[in-house]
C-alpha positions in Angstrom: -0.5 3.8 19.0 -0.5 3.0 22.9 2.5 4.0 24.5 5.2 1.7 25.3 4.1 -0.4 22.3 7.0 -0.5 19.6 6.4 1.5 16.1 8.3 0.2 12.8 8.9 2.4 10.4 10.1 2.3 6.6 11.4 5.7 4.9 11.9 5.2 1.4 13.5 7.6 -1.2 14.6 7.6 -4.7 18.0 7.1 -4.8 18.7 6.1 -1.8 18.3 2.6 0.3 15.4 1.8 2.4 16.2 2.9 5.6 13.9 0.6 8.3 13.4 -0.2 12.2 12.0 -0.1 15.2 11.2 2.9 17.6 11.2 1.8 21.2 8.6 4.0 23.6 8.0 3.9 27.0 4.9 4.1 28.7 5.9 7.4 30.1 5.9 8.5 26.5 2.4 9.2 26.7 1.3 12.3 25.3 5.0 12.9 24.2 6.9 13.7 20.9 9.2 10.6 20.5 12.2 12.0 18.0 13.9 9.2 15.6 17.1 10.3 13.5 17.2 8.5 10.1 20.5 8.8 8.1 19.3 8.0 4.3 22.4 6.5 2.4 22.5 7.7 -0.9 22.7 4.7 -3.5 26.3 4.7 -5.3 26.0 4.4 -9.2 
């Protein structure tokens, strides 16, 4: 990916919803470790 392009991502897990997004970088992100927190919420019966 170049930086300062825009990543989406899915994370998907059984039981829980489909968490899914965007990650914003910068072009000063270059050869950097962009972090993303993703809070899965588990699916209620």
């Amino acid at each position: 990916m170049n930086a300062g392009a825009s990543v989406r991502y899915e994370v998907s897990k059984v039981g829980y919803t489909t968490q899914s997004g965007t990650i914003e970088t910068k072009p000063s992100d270059a050869g950097k470790t962009v972090d993303k927190k993703i809070v899965l919420v588990e699916i209620s019966g």
